[in-house]
C-alpha positions, 0 to 999 in steps of 0.5 A: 582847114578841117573842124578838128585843125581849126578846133586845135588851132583854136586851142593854141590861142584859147585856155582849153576850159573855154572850149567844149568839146568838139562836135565833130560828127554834125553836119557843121561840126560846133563847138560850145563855149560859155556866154561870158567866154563868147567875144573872145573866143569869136575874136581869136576866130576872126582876128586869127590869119589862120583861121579868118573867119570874116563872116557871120553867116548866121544866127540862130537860136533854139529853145530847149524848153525842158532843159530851161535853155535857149541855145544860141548859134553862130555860124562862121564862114571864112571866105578866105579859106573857105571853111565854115565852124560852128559856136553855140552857147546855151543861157537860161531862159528866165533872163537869156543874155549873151554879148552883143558881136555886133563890134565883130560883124555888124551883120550881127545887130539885124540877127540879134535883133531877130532872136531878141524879137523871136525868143526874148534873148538880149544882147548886152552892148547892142546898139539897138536892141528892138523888135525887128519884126513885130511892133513894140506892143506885142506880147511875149516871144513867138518862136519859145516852145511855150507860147501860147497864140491869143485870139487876138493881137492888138485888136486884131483877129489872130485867125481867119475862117478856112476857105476851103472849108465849107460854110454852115447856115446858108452862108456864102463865101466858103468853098461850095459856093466856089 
């Protein structure tokens, strides 16, 4: 199916207020839809014979720090029917929540995980929302636009001195002494 047949079909069995509008002309083409219209707008993708979107093949957030929103996005592949689509839906980035899809595709607990440790996003109805990379300790979400490194991060140095550049004082070590 093409995104604008899979965009109609999905029109059948959804209210057309719950979609937005069809970006046909990205690269993947998306649509939006609201946060508490996400589970049953990935249901009907997946559970749909037509369309059988079997995969989460990833998510993936942004942050739009001046317009106050982290976005986040779903991209859906169906093995069956070899056709890809694209959701997004957008939340504040004061308190961003969505649902948890991990009921859908399982996958989804490591992704949301990610973005949780990433970017602070919860995910309401995850069966484990914990940092994935980072310890438990560390302080505010790398990937927002807005953070600031610290010089240090749990008692250790954040930076190191450049190898290539050259040490002052007599110091060795550096790379004219190479």
């Amino acid at each position: 199916m093409t995104p604008e047949e899979i965009y109609r079909h999905t029109l059948e069995k959804i209210p057309a207020e719950t979609l937005g509008e069809l970006a046909a002309d990205a690269a993947q083409p998306w649509v939006t839809v609201a946060p508490d219209q996400l589970i049953e707008v990935l249901t009907v993708l997946r559970d749909d014979p037509a369309l059988d979107f079997d995969c989460l093949d990833c998510l993936t957030a942004t942050d739009f720090l001046d317009d106050g929103q982290i976005e986040m996005v779903y991209h859906l592949w169906s093995y069956t029917h070899e056709h890809l689509f694209v959701v997004k839906v957008r939340v504040g980035r004061d308190d961003p929540a969505v649902p948890s899809v991990s009921e859908l595709w399982p996958a989804a607990e490591w992704y949301e995980r990610e973005e949780y440790d990433m970017f602070g996003v919860r995910f309401t109805g995850h069966p484990n929302l914990t940092r994935l990379f980072l310890p438990d300790e560390w302080e505010g979400y790398p990937m927002r636009l807005d953070w600031k490194e610290k010089e240090t991060a749990l008692g250790i140095p954040t930076t190191r001195p450049d190898p290539l550049v050259p040490k002052k004082d007599g110091e060795t070590g550096g790379a004219a002494d190479a």
